[in-house]
C-alpha positions in Angstrom: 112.9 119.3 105.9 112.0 116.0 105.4 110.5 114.7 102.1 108.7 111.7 100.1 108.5 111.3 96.8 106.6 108.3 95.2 107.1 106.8 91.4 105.9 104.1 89.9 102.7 104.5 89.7 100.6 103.9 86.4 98.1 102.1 84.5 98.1 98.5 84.3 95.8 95.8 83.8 94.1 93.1 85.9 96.7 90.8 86.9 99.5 92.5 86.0 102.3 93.4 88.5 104.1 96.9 89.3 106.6 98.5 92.0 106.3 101.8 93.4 109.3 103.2 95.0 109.6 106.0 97.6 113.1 107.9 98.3 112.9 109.9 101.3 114.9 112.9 102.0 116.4 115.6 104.7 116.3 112.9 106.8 119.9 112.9 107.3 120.8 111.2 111.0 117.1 110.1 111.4 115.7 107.0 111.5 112.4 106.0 110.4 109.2 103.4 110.2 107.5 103.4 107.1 104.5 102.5 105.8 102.2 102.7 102.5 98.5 103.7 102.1 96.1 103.9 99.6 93.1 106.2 99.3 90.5 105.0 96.0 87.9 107.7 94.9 85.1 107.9 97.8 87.3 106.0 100.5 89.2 106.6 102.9 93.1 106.4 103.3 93.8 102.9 104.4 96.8 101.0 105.6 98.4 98.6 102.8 101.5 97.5 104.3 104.1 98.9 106.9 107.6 97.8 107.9 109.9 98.7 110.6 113.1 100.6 110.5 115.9 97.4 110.3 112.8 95.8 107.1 112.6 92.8 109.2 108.8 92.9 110.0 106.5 93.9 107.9 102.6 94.2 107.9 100.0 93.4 104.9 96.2 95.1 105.3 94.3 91.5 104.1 93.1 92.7 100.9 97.0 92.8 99.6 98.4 89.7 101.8 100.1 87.4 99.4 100.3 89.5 96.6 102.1 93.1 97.6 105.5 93.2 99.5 107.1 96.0 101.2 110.5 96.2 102.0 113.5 98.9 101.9 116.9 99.8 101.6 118.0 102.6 104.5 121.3 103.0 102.6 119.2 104.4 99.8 116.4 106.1 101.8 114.4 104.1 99.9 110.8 102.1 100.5 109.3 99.8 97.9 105.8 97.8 97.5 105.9 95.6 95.4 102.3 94.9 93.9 101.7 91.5 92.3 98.5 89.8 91.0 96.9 93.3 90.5 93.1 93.9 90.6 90.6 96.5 89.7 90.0 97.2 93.7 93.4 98.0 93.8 93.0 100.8 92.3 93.6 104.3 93.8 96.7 107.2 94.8 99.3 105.1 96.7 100.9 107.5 99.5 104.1 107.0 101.3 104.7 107.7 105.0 107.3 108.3 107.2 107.7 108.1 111.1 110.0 109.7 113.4 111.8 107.1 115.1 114.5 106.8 118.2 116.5 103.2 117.4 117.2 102.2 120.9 120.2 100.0 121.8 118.7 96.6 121.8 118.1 97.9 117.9 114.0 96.6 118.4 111.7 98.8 116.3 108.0 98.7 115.5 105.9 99.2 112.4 103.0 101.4 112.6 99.4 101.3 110.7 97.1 103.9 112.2 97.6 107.3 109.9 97.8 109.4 112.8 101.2 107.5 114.0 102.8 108.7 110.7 105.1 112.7 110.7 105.6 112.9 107.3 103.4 111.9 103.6 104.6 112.0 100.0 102.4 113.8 97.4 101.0 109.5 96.1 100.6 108.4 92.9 98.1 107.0 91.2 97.7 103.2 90.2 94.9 102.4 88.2 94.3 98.5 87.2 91.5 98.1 84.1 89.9 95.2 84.2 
């Protein structure tokens, strides 16, 4: 059984930085894309930034380019976004995700942003910025 489980989340203020982490487990001999989404009160869940399965492409949503980074560490089972330049918009429960990949031989993988591509979600945690 796979799982997610984000930390990191809190309360900060406007301008302030933070980094949520996401360990992923019972995943043992799998592979996987990742990606982080946000949801704020009233919205819906949107893409914030994805990475493929070797880290070395990523993808920002625009309101976060320049100022968040994703990246990860397979030997930990471990995703990160690192938030930077925080605003009040930013605000909302950060989720995790995890897709189900096959690594073929010439070692190419894709990230993902549509919701629907991703198998598996962590419970989020919440980051609220005060202005």
């Amino acid at each position: 059984q796979v799982q997610l489980v984000e930390s990191g989340g809190g309360l900060v203020r406007t301008g302030d930085s933070l980094r949520v982490s996401c360990i992923v487990s019972g995943g043992t001999g799998s592979s996987f894309a990742m990606g982080w989404f946000r949801q704020a009160p009233g919205k819906e869940r949107a893409i914030v930034a994805a990475i493929n399965w070797s880290g070395k492409d990523t993808y920002y949503g625009d309101p976060v380019k320049g100022r968040f980074t994703i990246s990860r560490d397979n030997a930990k089972n471990t995703v990160w976004l690192q938030m930077n330049s925080l605003k009040p918009e930013d605000t909302a429960v950060y989720y995790c995700a995890a897709k189900s990949i096959v690594v073929p031989l010439t070692g190419i993988t894709y990230y993902y942003t549509d919701l629907d591509d991703y198998d598996y979600w962590g419970q989020g945690t919440q980051v609220t910025v005060s202005s």
